[in-house]
C-alpha positions as CSV (number, residue, x, y, z in Angstrom):
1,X,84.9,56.7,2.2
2,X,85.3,55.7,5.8
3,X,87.9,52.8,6.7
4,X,86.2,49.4,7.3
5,X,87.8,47.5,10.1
6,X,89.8,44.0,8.8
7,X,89.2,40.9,10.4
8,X,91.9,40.0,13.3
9,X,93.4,36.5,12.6
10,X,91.3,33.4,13.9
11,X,94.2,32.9,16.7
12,X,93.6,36.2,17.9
13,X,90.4,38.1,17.0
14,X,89.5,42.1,17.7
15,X,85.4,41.5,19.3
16,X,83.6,42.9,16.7
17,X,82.1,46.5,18.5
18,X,77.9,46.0,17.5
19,X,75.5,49.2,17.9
20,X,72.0,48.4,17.9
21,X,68.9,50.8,16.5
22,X,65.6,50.2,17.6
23,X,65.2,48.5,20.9
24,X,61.8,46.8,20.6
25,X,61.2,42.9,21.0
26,X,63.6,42.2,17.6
27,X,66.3,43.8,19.0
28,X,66.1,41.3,22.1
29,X,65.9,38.7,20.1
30,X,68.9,39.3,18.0
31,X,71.0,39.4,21.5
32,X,70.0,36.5,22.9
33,X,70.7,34.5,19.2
34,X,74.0,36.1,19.2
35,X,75.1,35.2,23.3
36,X,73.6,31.7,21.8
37,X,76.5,31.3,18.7
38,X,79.1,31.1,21.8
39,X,81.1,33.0,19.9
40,X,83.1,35.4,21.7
41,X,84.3,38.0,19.0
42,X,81.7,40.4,19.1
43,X,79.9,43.1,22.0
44,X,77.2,45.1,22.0
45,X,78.7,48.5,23.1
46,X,75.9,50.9,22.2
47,X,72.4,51.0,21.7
48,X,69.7,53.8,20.0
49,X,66.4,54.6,20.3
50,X,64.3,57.6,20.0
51,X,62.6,57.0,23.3
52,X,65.2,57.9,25.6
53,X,63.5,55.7,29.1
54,X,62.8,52.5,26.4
55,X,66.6,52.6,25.4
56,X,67.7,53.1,28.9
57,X,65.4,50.2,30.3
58,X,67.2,48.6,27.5
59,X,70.6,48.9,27.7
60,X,70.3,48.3,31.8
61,X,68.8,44.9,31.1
62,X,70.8,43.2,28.5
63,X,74.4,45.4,29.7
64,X,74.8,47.6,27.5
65,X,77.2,50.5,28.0
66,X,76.5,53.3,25.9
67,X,73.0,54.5,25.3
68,X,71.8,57.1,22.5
69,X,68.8,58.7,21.3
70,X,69.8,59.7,17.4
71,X,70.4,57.2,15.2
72,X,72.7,59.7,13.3
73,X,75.4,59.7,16.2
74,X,75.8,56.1,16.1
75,X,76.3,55.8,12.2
76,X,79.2,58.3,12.6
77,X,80.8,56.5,16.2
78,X,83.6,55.1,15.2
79,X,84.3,53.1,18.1
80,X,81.0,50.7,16.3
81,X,82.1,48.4,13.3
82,X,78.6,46.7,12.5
83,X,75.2,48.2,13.2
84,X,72.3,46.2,13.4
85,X,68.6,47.8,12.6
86,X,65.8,46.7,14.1
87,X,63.3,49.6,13.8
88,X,60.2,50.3,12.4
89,X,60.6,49.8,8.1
90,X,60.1,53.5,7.1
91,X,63.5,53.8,9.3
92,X,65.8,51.0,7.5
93,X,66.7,53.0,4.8
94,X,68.1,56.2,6.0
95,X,69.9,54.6,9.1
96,X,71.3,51.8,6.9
97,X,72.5,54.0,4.2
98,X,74.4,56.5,6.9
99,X,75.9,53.2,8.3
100,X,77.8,51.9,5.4
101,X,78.9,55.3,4.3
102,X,80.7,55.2,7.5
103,X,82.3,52.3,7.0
104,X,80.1,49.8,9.3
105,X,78.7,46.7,8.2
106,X,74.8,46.6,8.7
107,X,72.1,44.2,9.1
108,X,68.8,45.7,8.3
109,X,65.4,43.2,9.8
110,X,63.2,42.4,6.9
111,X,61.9,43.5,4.9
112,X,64.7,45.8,3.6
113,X,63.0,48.7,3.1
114,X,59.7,50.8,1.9
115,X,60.6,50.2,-1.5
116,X,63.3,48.6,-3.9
117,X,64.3,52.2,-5.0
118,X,65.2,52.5,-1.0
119,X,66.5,49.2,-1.0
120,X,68.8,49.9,-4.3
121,X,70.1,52.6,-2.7
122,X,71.3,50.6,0.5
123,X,73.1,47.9,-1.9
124,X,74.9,50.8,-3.5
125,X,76.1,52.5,-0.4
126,X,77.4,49.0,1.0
127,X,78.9,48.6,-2.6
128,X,80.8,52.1,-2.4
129,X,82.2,51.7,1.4
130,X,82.9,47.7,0.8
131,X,81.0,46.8,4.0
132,X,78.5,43.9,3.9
133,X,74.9,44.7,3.8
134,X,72.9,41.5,5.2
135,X,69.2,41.2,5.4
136,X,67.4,39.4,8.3
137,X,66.2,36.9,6.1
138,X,65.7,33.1,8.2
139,X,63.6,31.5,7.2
140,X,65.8,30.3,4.4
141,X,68.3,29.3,6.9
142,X,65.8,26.3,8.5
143,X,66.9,22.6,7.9
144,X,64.0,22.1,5.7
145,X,64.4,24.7,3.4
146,X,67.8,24.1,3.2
147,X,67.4,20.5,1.9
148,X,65.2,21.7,-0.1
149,X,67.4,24.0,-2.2
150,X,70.0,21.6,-2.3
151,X,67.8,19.2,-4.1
152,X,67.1,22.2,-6.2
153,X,70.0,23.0,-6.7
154,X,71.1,19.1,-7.6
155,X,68.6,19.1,-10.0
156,X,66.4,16.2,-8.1
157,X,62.9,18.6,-9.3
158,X,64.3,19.3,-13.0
159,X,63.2,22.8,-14.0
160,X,61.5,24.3,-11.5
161,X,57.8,25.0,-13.3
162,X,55.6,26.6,-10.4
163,X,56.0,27.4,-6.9
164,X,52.8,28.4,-4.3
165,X,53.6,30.1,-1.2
166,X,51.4,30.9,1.3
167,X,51.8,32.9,4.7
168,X,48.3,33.0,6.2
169,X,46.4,34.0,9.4
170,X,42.5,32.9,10.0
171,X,42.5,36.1,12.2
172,X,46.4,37.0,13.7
173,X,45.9,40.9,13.2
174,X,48.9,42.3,15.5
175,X,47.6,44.6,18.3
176,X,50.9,46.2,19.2
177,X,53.6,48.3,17.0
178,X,52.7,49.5,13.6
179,X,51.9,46.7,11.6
180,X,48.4,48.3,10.6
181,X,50.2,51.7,9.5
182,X,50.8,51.9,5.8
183,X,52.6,55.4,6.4
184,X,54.9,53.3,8.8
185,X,54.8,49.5,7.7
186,X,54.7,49.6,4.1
187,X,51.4,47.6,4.0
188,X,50.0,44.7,5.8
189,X,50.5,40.8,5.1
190,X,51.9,40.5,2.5
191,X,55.1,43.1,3.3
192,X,55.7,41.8,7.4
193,X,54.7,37.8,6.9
194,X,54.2,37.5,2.7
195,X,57.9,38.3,3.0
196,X,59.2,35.4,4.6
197,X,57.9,33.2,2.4
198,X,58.6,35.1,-0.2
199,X,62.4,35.2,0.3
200,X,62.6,31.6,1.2
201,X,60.6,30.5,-1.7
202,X,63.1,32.7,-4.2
203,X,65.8,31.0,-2.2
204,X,64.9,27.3,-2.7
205,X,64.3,28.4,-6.7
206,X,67.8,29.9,-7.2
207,X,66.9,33.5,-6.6
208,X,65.3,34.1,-10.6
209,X,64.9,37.6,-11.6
210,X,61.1,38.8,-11.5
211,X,60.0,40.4,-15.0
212,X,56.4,40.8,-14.0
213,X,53.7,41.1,-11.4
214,X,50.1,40.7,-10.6
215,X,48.5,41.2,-6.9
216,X,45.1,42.1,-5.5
217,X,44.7,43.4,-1.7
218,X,41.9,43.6,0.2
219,X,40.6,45.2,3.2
220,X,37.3,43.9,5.2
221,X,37.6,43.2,8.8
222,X,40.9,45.0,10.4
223,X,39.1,48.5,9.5
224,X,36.3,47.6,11.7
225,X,36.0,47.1,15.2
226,X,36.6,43.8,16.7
227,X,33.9,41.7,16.5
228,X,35.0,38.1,17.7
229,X,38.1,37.2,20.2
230,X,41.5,37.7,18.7
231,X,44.3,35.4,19.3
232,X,46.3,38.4,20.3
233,X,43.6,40.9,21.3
234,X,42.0,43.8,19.9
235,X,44.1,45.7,17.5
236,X,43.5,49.4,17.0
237,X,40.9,49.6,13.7
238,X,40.9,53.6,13.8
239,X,44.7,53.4,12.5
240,X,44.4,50.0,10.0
241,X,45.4,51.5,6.7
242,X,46.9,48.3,5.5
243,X,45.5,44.6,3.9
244,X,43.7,42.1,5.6
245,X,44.8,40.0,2.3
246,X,46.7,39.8,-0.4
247,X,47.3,37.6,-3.2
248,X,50.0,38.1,-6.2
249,X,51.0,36.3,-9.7
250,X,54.9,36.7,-10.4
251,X,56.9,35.6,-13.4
252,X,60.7,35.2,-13.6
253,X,63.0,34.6,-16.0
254,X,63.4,31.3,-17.6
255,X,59.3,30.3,-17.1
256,X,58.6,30.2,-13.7
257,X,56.0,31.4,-12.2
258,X,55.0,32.0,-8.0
259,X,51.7,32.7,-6.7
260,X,51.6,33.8,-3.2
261,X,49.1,34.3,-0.6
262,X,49.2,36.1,2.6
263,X,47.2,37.2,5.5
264,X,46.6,38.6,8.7
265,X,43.1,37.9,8.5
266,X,40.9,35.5,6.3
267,X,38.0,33.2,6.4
268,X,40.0,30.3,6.5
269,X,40.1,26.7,8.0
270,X,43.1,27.4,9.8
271,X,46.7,29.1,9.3
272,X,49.0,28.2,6.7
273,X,52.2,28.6,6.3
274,X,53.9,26.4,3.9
275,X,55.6,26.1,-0.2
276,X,55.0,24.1,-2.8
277,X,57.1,23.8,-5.7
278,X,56.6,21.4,-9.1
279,X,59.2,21.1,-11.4
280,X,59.8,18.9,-14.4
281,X,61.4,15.9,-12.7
282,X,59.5,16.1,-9.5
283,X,57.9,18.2,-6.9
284,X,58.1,19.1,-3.2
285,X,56.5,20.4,0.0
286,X,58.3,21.9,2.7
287,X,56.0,21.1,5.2
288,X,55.5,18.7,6.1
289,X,58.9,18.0,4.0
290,X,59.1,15.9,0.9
291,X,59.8,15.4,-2.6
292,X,57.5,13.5,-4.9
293,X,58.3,12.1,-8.1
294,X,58.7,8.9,-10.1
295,X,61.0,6.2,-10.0
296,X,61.2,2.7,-11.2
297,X,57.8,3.7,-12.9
298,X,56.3,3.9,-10.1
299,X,54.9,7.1,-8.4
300,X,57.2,8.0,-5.3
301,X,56.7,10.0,-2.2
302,X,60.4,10.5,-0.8
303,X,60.2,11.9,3.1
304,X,63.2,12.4,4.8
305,X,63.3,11.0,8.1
306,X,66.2,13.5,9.6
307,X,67.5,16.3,8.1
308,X,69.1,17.9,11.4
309,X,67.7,20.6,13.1
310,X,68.8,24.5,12.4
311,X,66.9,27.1,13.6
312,X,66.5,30.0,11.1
313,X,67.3,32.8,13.0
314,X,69.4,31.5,15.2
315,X,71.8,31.0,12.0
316,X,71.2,34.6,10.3
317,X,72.9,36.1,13.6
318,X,75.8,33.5,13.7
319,X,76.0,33.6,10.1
320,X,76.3,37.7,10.1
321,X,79.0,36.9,12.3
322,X,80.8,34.7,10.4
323,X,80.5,36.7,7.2
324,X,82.1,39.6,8.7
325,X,84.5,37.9,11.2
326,X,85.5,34.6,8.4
327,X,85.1,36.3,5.1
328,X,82.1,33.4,4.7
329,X,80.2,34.6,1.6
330,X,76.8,36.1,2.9
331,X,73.8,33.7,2.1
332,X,71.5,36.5,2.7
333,X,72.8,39.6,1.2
334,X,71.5,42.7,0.6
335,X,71.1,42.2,-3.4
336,X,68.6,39.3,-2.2
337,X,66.4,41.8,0.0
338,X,66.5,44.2,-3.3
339,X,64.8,41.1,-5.1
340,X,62.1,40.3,-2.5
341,X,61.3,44.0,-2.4
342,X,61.0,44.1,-5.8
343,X,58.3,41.5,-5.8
344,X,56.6,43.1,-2.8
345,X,56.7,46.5,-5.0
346,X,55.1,44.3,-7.7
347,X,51.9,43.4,-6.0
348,X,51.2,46.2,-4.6
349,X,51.9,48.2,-7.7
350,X,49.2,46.4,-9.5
351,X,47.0,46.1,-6.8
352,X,47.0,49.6,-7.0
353,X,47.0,50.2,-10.6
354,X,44.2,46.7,-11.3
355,X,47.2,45.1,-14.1
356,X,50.5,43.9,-14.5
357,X,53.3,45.6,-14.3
358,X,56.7,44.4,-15.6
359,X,59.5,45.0,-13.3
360,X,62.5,47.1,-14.1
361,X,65.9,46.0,-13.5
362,X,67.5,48.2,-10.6
Protein backbone atom coordinates (compact mmCIF):
# COMPACT_ATOMS: atom_id res chain seq x y z
CA UNK A 1 0.00 0.00 0.00
CA UNK A 2 1.30 3.24 -1.13
CA UNK A 3 2.11 6.07 1.55
CA UNK A 4 -0.64 8.81 1.81
CA UNK A 5 0.79 12.22 2.34
CA UNK A 6 -0.09 13.81 6.11
CA UNK A 7 -1.44 17.09 6.42
CA UNK A 8 1.34 19.92 7.14
CA UNK A 9 0.31 21.89 10.29
CA UNK A 10 -2.18 24.90 9.73
CA UNK A 11 0.88 27.38 10.48
CA UNK A 12 2.67 26.00 7.75
CA UNK A 13 0.93 23.87 5.12
CA UNK A 14 2.57 21.48 2.11
CA UNK A 15 -0.04 22.89 -1.23
CA UNK A 16 -1.71 19.89 -1.77
CA UNK A 17 -0.23 18.59 -5.49
CA UNK A 18 -3.99 17.99 -7.62
CA UNK A 19 -3.93 15.91 -10.98
CA UNK A 20 -6.95 16.23 -12.99
CA UNK A 21 -8.52 13.47 -15.53
CA UNK A 22 -10.79 14.45 -18.01
CA UNK A 23 -10.49 18.02 -19.25
CA UNK A 24 -14.02 18.79 -20.49
CA UNK A 25 -16.34 21.68 -19.21
CA UNK A 26 -16.43 19.86 -15.38
CA UNK A 27 -13.01 19.90 -15.12
CA UNK A 28 -13.08 23.89 -15.66
CA UNK A 29 -15.46 24.18 -13.45
CA UNK A 30 -13.85 22.53 -10.58
CA UNK A 31 -10.70 25.01 -11.05
CA UNK A 32 -12.37 28.01 -11.06
CA UNK A 33 -14.50 26.74 -7.57
CA UNK A 34 -11.24 25.89 -6.14
CA UNK A 35 -9.04 29.47 -7.18
CA UNK A 36 -12.64 30.78 -5.63
CA UNK A 37 -12.12 28.95 -1.79
CA UNK A 38 -8.96 31.49 -1.59
CA UNK A 39 -7.32 28.91 -0.19
CA UNK A 40 -3.82 28.63 -0.96
CA UNK A 41 -2.74 24.96 -0.06
CA UNK A 42 -3.37 23.23 -3.01
CA UNK A 43 -2.05 23.38 -7.15
CA UNK A 44 -2.99 21.81 -10.03
CA UNK A 45 0.35 20.30 -11.37
CA UNK A 46 -0.82 17.86 -13.92
CA UNK A 47 -3.62 17.20 -16.12
CA UNK A 48 -4.84 13.94 -18.39
CA UNK A 49 -6.74 13.39 -21.17
CA UNK A 50 -6.90 10.91 -23.97
CA UNK A 51 -6.96 13.65 -26.54
CA UNK A 52 -3.62 14.78 -26.49
CA UNK A 53 -4.45 18.75 -28.43
CA UNK A 54 -7.81 19.05 -25.82
CA UNK A 55 -5.40 18.47 -22.76
CA UNK A 56 -2.82 20.68 -24.14
CA UNK A 57 -5.37 23.63 -25.03
CA UNK A 58 -6.12 22.76 -21.55
CA UNK A 59 -3.36 22.88 -19.44
CA UNK A 60 -2.08 26.25 -21.59
CA UNK A 61 -5.27 28.05 -20.50
CA UNK A 62 -5.83 27.39 -16.92
CA UNK A 63 -1.47 26.99 -16.20
CA UNK A 64 -1.03 23.88 -15.85
CA UNK A 65 2.44 22.41 -15.97
CA UNK A 66 2.49 18.84 -16.71
CA UNK A 67 0.21 17.48 -19.37
CA UNK A 68 -0.52 13.53 -19.97
CA UNK A 69 -2.44 11.39 -22.13
CA UNK A 70 -2.89 7.98 -19.84
CA UNK A 71 -4.70 8.20 -17.02
CA UNK A 72 -2.61 5.17 -15.68
CA UNK A 73 0.70 7.42 -15.43
CA UNK A 74 -0.95 9.80 -13.33
CA UNK A 75 -2.41 7.30 -10.78
CA UNK A 76 1.19 6.01 -10.22
CA UNK A 77 2.99 9.92 -10.25
CA UNK A 78 3.90 10.37 -7.01
CA UNK A 79 4.64 13.85 -7.18
CA UNK A 80 0.18 14.06 -7.23
CA UNK A 81 -1.46 13.55 -3.67
CA UNK A 82 -5.29 13.93 -4.79
CA UNK A 83 -6.76 13.22 -8.20
CA UNK A 84 -9.79 14.59 -9.25
CA UNK A 85 -12.03 12.71 -12.14
CA UNK A 86 -14.05 14.36 -14.24
CA UNK A 87 -14.46 11.96 -17.23
CA UNK A 88 -17.02 10.34 -18.88
CA UNK A 89 -18.89 7.58 -16.12
CA UNK A 90 -17.74 4.26 -17.73
CA UNK A 91 -14.18 5.83 -16.84
CA UNK A 92 -14.73 6.66 -12.87
CA UNK A 93 -14.19 3.32 -11.84
CA UNK A 94 -10.95 2.07 -13.11
CA UNK A 95 -9.16 5.50 -12.77
CA UNK A 96 -10.52 5.94 -9.29
CA UNK A 97 -9.67 2.56 -8.14
CA UNK A 98 -5.76 2.95 -9.49
CA UNK A 99 -5.75 6.28 -7.56
CA UNK A 100 -6.32 5.16 -4.07
CA UNK A 101 -4.21 2.13 -4.49
CA UNK A 102 -1.59 4.61 -4.95
CA UNK A 103 -2.14 6.30 -2.10
CA UNK A 104 -4.00 9.61 -3.63
CA UNK A 105 -7.12 10.90 -2.34
CA UNK A 106 -9.85 11.07 -5.26
CA UNK A 107 -12.84 12.88 -6.07
CA UNK A 108 -14.84 11.04 -8.62
CA UNK A 109 -18.04 13.66 -10.45
CA UNK A 110 -21.27 12.01 -10.01
CA UNK A 111 -22.61 9.77 -10.33
CA UNK A 112 -19.88 7.38 -8.87
CA UNK A 113 -19.90 4.87 -11.26
CA UNK A 114 -21.81 2.42 -13.88
CA UNK A 115 -22.87 0.45 -11.19
CA UNK A 116 -22.85 -0.02 -7.20
CA UNK A 117 -20.71 -3.20 -7.77
CA UNK A 118 -18.12 -0.47 -9.48
CA UNK A 119 -18.83 1.81 -6.97
CA UNK A 120 -18.23 -0.86 -3.94
CA UNK A 121 -15.23 -1.50 -5.31
CA UNK A 122 -13.93 2.18 -5.21
CA UNK A 123 -15.08 2.45 -1.38
CA UNK A 124 -12.99 -0.59 -0.72
CA UNK A 125 -9.80 0.55 -2.39
CA UNK A 126 -10.08 4.06 -0.50
CA UNK A 127 -10.71 1.84 2.61
CA UNK A 128 -7.53 -0.36 2.05
CA UNK A 129 -4.93 2.76 1.15
CA UNK A 130 -6.75 5.05 3.95
CA UNK A 131 -7.24 7.89 1.44
CA UNK A 132 -10.58 9.76 1.24
CA UNK A 133 -12.90 8.94 -1.57
CA UNK A 134 -15.39 12.00 -2.05
CA UNK A 135 -18.25 12.14 -4.52
CA UNK A 136 -19.11 15.35 -6.41
CA UNK A 137 -22.37 15.46 -4.76
CA UNK A 138 -23.69 19.57 -4.39
CA UNK A 139 -26.53 19.79 -4.42
CA UNK A 140 -26.69 18.80 -0.81
CA UNK A 141 -24.32 21.38 0.04
CA UNK A 142 -27.01 24.49 -1.04
CA UNK A 143 -28.34 26.72 1.94
CA UNK A 144 -31.71 25.30 1.44
CA UNK A 145 -31.05 21.87 1.60
CA UNK A 146 -28.99 22.33 4.27
CA UNK A 147 -31.75 23.81 6.53
CA UNK A 148 -33.62 21.44 5.49
CA UNK A 149 -31.75 18.50 6.95
CA UNK A 150 -31.17 20.26 10.01
CA UNK A 151 -34.77 20.52 10.70
CA UNK A 152 -34.64 16.83 9.79
CA UNK A 153 -32.33 16.11 11.70
CA UNK A 154 -33.88 18.21 14.85
CA UNK A 155 -36.79 16.38 14.45
CA UNK A 156 -39.06 19.56 13.43
CA UNK A 157 -40.94 16.91 10.51
CA UNK A 158 -41.20 13.80 13.09
CA UNK A 159 -40.60 10.66 11.13
CA UNK A 160 -40.00 11.27 7.93
CA UNK A 161 -43.14 9.23 6.03
CA UNK A 162 -42.64 10.14 2.17
CA UNK A 163 -40.42 12.15 0.10
CA UNK A 164 -41.09 13.10 -4.01
CA UNK A 165 -38.33 14.21 -5.94
CA UNK A 166 -38.36 15.33 -9.17
CA UNK A 167 -35.60 16.37 -11.76
CA UNK A 168 -37.42 17.25 -14.96
CA UNK A 169 -36.92 18.69 -18.44
CA UNK A 170 -40.04 19.69 -20.88
CA UNK A 171 -37.41 19.02 -23.66
CA UNK A 172 -33.42 19.71 -22.35
CA UNK A 173 -32.04 16.58 -24.31
CA UNK A 174 -28.06 17.46 -24.21
CA UNK A 175 -26.64 17.83 -27.82
CA UNK A 176 -22.95 17.55 -26.86
CA UNK A 177 -20.91 14.70 -24.89
CA UNK A 178 -22.35 11.31 -24.29
CA UNK A 179 -25.29 11.78 -22.33
CA UNK A 180 -27.52 9.72 -24.98
CA UNK A 181 -24.91 6.68 -24.86
CA UNK A 182 -26.01 3.93 -22.53
CA UNK A 183 -22.63 2.05 -23.40
CA UNK A 184 -20.96 5.39 -22.05
CA UNK A 185 -23.42 7.20 -19.68
CA UNK A 186 -25.10 4.58 -17.89
CA UNK A 187 -28.57 5.63 -19.01
CA UNK A 188 -30.30 8.88 -19.53
CA UNK A 189 -32.26 11.14 -16.86
CA UNK A 190 -32.54 9.60 -14.34
CA UNK A 191 -28.49 8.51 -13.84
CA UNK A 192 -26.91 12.36 -15.08
CA UNK A 193 -29.93 14.72 -13.45
CA UNK A 194 -32.33 11.93 -11.37
CA UNK A 195 -29.05 11.73 -9.39
CA UNK A 196 -28.93 14.99 -7.91
CA UNK A 197 -31.96 14.89 -6.57
CA UNK A 198 -31.61 11.77 -5.61
CA UNK A 199 -28.56 12.23 -3.33
CA UNK A 200 -29.91 15.39 -1.88
CA UNK A 201 -33.13 13.90 -1.12
CA UNK A 202 -31.34 10.81 0.79
CA UNK A 203 -29.36 13.57 2.39
CA UNK A 204 -32.15 15.68 3.92
CA UNK A 205 -33.72 12.08 5.10
CA UNK A 206 -30.59 10.87 6.96
CA UNK A 207 -29.07 8.70 4.26
CA UNK A 208 -31.73 5.36 5.05
CA UNK A 209 -30.75 2.16 3.55
CA UNK A 210 -32.81 1.19 0.37
CA UNK A 211 -34.31 -2.51 0.59
CA UNK A 212 -36.33 -2.27 -2.51
CA UNK A 213 -37.00 -0.69 -5.88
CA UNK A 214 -39.49 -0.11 -8.58
CA UNK A 215 -38.82 2.10 -11.85
CA UNK A 216 -40.22 2.26 -15.40
CA UNK A 217 -38.11 4.12 -18.39
CA UNK A 218 -39.27 5.20 -21.37
CA UNK A 219 -38.13 6.12 -24.71
CA UNK A 220 -40.34 8.25 -27.37
CA UNK A 221 -38.86 11.37 -28.78
CA UNK A 222 -34.84 11.49 -28.27
CA UNK A 223 -34.71 8.35 -30.70
CA UNK A 224 -36.29 10.37 -33.36
CA UNK A 225 -35.19 13.23 -35.18
CA UNK A 226 -35.83 16.59 -33.89
CA UNK A 227 -38.96 17.76 -34.66
CA UNK A 228 -39.44 21.15 -32.70
CA UNK A 229 -36.54 23.79 -31.51
CA UNK A 230 -34.53 22.56 -28.69
CA UNK A 231 -33.32 24.71 -25.96
CA UNK A 232 -29.84 23.45 -26.63
CA UNK A 233 -30.19 22.27 -30.27
CA UNK A 234 -30.41 19.23 -32.00
CA UNK A 235 -28.96 16.26 -30.24
CA UNK A 236 -27.72 13.26 -32.28
CA UNK A 237 -31.01 10.68 -32.33
CA UNK A 238 -28.89 8.00 -34.43
CA UNK A 239 -26.77 7.39 -31.08
CA UNK A 240 -29.83 7.91 -28.16
CA UNK A 241 -29.74 4.58 -26.50
CA UNK A 242 -30.88 6.00 -23.26
CA UNK A 243 -34.50 7.37 -21.42
CA UNK A 244 -36.35 10.19 -22.31
CA UNK A 245 -38.12 9.39 -18.78
CA UNK A 246 -37.96 7.65 -15.96
CA UNK A 247 -39.88 7.21 -12.91
CA UNK A 248 -39.00 4.83 -9.72
CA UNK A 249 -40.76 3.61 -6.22
CA UNK A 250 -37.91 3.11 -3.42
CA UNK A 251 -38.35 1.74 0.14
CA UNK A 252 -35.92 2.17 2.95
CA UNK A 253 -35.55 0.97 6.16
CA UNK A 254 -37.66 2.12 8.87
CA UNK A 255 -40.94 2.94 6.36
CA UNK A 256 -40.04 5.42 4.18
CA UNK A 257 -40.68 5.57 0.92
CA UNK A 258 -39.23 8.05 -2.32
CA UNK A 259 -40.77 8.34 -5.59
CA UNK A 260 -38.78 10.07 -8.03
CA UNK A 261 -39.20 11.43 -11.41
CA UNK A 262 -36.72 12.50 -13.96
CA UNK A 263 -36.38 13.69 -17.41
CA UNK A 264 -34.67 14.99 -20.26
CA UNK A 265 -37.73 15.17 -22.17
CA UNK A 266 -41.49 15.09 -21.28
CA UNK A 267 -44.76 16.63 -22.13
CA UNK A 268 -44.81 18.84 -19.42
CA UNK A 269 -45.93 22.40 -18.33
CA UNK A 270 -42.53 23.40 -17.62
CA UNK A 271 -39.27 22.05 -15.77
CA UNK A 272 -39.14 20.93 -12.37
CA UNK A 273 -36.82 20.57 -10.15
CA UNK A 274 -37.74 20.39 -6.65
CA UNK A 275 -38.44 17.77 -3.14
CA UNK A 276 -41.08 17.26 -1.07
CA UNK A 277 -40.92 15.57 2.02
CA UNK A 278 -44.03 14.73 4.69
CA UNK A 279 -43.30 13.42 7.87
CA UNK A 280 -45.32 12.81 10.96
CA UNK A 281 -44.93 16.20 12.67
CA UNK A 282 -44.81 18.31 9.56
CA UNK A 283 -43.75 18.63 6.00
CA UNK A 284 -41.48 20.66 3.70
CA UNK A 285 -40.69 21.95 0.28
CA UNK A 286 -37.32 22.94 -0.74
CA UNK A 287 -38.37 25.11 -3.25
CA UNK A 288 -39.52 27.42 -2.85
CA UNK A 289 -38.34 26.68 0.95
CA UNK A 290 -40.66 25.87 3.74
CA UNK A 291 -41.92 23.71 6.42
CA UNK A 292 -45.62 23.26 6.97
CA UNK A 293 -47.16 22.02 10.01
CA UNK A 294 -49.43 22.82 12.98
CA UNK A 295 -49.03 24.91 15.82
CA UNK A 296 -51.29 26.42 18.36
CA UNK A 297 -53.98 24.32 16.55
CA UNK A 298 -53.75 26.10 13.83
CA UNK A 299 -52.33 25.05 10.38
CA UNK A 300 -48.83 26.81 9.81
CA UNK A 301 -46.79 27.59 6.79
CA UNK A 302 -43.23 28.49 8.31
CA UNK A 303 -40.99 30.27 5.39
CA UNK A 304 -37.72 31.30 6.28
CA UNK A 305 -36.96 34.70 5.18
CA UNK A 306 -32.87 34.18 5.13
CA UNK A 307 -31.07 31.20 5.37
CA UNK A 308 -27.59 32.62 3.90
CA UNK A 309 -26.53 31.92 0.66
CA UNK A 310 -23.98 28.75 -0.16
CA UNK A 311 -23.54 27.68 -3.34
CA UNK A 312 -23.46 23.81 -3.77
CA UNK A 313 -20.52 23.34 -5.68
CA UNK A 314 -18.69 25.94 -4.78
CA UNK A 315 -18.64 24.06 -1.26
CA UNK A 316 -18.01 20.35 -2.50
CA UNK A 317 -14.52 21.75 -3.83
CA UNK A 318 -13.64 23.79 -0.69
CA UNK A 319 -15.00 21.20 1.35
CA UNK A 320 -12.75 18.30 -0.52
CA UNK A 321 -10.19 20.63 0.61
CA UNK A 322 -10.81 20.85 3.93
CA UNK A 323 -11.37 17.19 4.40
CA UNK A 324 -8.10 16.29 3.20
CA UNK A 325 -6.07 19.46 4.32
CA UNK A 326 -8.32 19.85 8.16
CA UNK A 327 -9.15 16.26 8.87
CA UNK A 328 -12.98 17.76 8.50
CA UNK A 329 -15.16 14.59 8.31
CA UNK A 330 -16.35 14.30 4.60
CA UNK A 331 -20.09 15.19 4.15
CA UNK A 332 -20.15 13.58 0.82
CA UNK A 333 -18.23 10.45 0.95
CA UNK A 334 -17.84 7.78 -1.12
CA UNK A 335 -20.16 5.28 1.00
CA UNK A 336 -22.92 8.00 0.15
CA UNK A 337 -22.25 7.65 -3.79
CA UNK A 338 -22.44 3.69 -3.15
CA UNK A 339 -26.10 4.41 -1.75
CA UNK A 340 -27.35 6.65 -4.61
CA UNK A 341 -25.98 4.15 -7.09
CA UNK A 342 -27.69 1.59 -5.47
CA UNK A 343 -30.99 3.28 -6.00
CA UNK A 344 -30.10 4.21 -9.54
CA UNK A 345 -29.20 0.24 -10.00
CA UNK A 346 -32.65 -0.27 -8.54
CA UNK A 347 -34.80 1.47 -11.17
CA UNK A 348 -33.21 0.48 -13.79
CA UNK A 349 -33.08 -3.13 -12.69
CA UNK A 350 -36.79 -3.29 -12.64
CA UNK A 351 -37.33 -1.27 -15.40
CA UNK A 352 -35.60 -3.81 -17.06
CA UNK A 353 -36.96 -6.88 -15.42
CA UNK A 354 -41.07 -5.11 -15.13
CA UNK A 355 -40.90 -5.85 -10.90
CA UNK A 356 -39.30 -5.09 -7.82
CA UNK A 357 -36.31 -5.97 -6.86
CA UNK A 358 -34.93 -5.86 -3.28
CA UNK A 359 -31.55 -4.48 -2.94
CA UNK A 360 -28.65 -6.34 -1.49
CA UNK A 361 -26.43 -4.92 1.05
CA UNK A 362 -22.89 -4.28 -0.58
Amino acid sequence: MATVRKSAPKNKRVPLRIGIIGTGGIAASQIEKLRKSKRDDWKITAACDIDAQRVAAFADKWDIERRMTDWRKMAADRDLDAITICTPNKMHCAPAVACAQAGKHVMVEKPMAMSAREAAEMCAAAKKAGTVMQIGFQQRFNANAQFLRKAVAEGALGKILYVRAQALRRLGIPSWGVFGRKDLNGGGPMIDIGVHILECSHYIMGRPRLTHASGATHTYIGNRKPEVAAPWGAWDHTTYTVEDLATGYLRFEGGATLTIESSFAAHIEKDAWNITIMGTKGGACLDPLAIFTHRNGAQVNETPSFVGYQDGFDFKMLHWLQVIQDGVKSDAPGEDGLAVQQMLDGVYESARLGREVAIKRL
